[in-house]
C-alpha positions in Angstrom: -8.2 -12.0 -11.7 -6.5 -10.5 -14.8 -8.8 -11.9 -17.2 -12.1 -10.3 -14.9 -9.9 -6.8 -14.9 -9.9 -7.0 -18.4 -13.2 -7.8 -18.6 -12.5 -11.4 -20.4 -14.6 -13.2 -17.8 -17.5 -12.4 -16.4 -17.5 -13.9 -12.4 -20.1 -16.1 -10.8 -21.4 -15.3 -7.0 -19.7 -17.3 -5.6 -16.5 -16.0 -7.4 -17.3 -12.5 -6.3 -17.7 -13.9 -2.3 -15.0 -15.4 -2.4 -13.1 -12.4 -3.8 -14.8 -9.7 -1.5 -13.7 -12.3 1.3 -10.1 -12.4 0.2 -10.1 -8.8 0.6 -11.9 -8.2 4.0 -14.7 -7.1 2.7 -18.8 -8.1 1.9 -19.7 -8.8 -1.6 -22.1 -5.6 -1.7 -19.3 -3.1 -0.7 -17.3 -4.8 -3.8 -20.4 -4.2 -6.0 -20.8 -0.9 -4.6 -17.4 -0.4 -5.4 -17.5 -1.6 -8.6 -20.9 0.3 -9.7 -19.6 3.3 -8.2 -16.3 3.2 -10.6 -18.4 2.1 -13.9 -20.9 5.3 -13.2 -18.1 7.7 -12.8 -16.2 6.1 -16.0 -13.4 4.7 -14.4 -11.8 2.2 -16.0 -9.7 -0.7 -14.4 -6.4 -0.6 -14.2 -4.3 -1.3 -17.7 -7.0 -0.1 -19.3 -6.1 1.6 -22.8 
C-alpha cells in the first residue's frame, strides 16, 4: 500500500477490488474517492 500512496506503483483491477473489498467498499466508490481527492488537489497522506 505504501508504495501506491506514494504513487511508486500504479495498481491493477484486480489490485484495486481487492483493496475496495478490504475496506467494505465497491471499486467505483474507491475511484470516486480517489478522483474526487485528485480534482480538489488533495494529496495523500505523507505527501511533501
Amino acid at each position: 500500500m505504501g508504495k501506491i500512496e506514494r504513487g511508486e506503483h500504479v495498481p491493477t483491477l484486480p489490485l484495486i477490488l481487492k483493496i475496495a473489498a478490504a475496506l467494505g467498499i465497491s471499486a467505483s466508490e474507491l475511484m470516486a474517492a480517489t478522483e474526487k481527492n485528485l480534482n480538489s488537489g488533495s494529496e495523500p497522506p505523507g505527501s511533501p
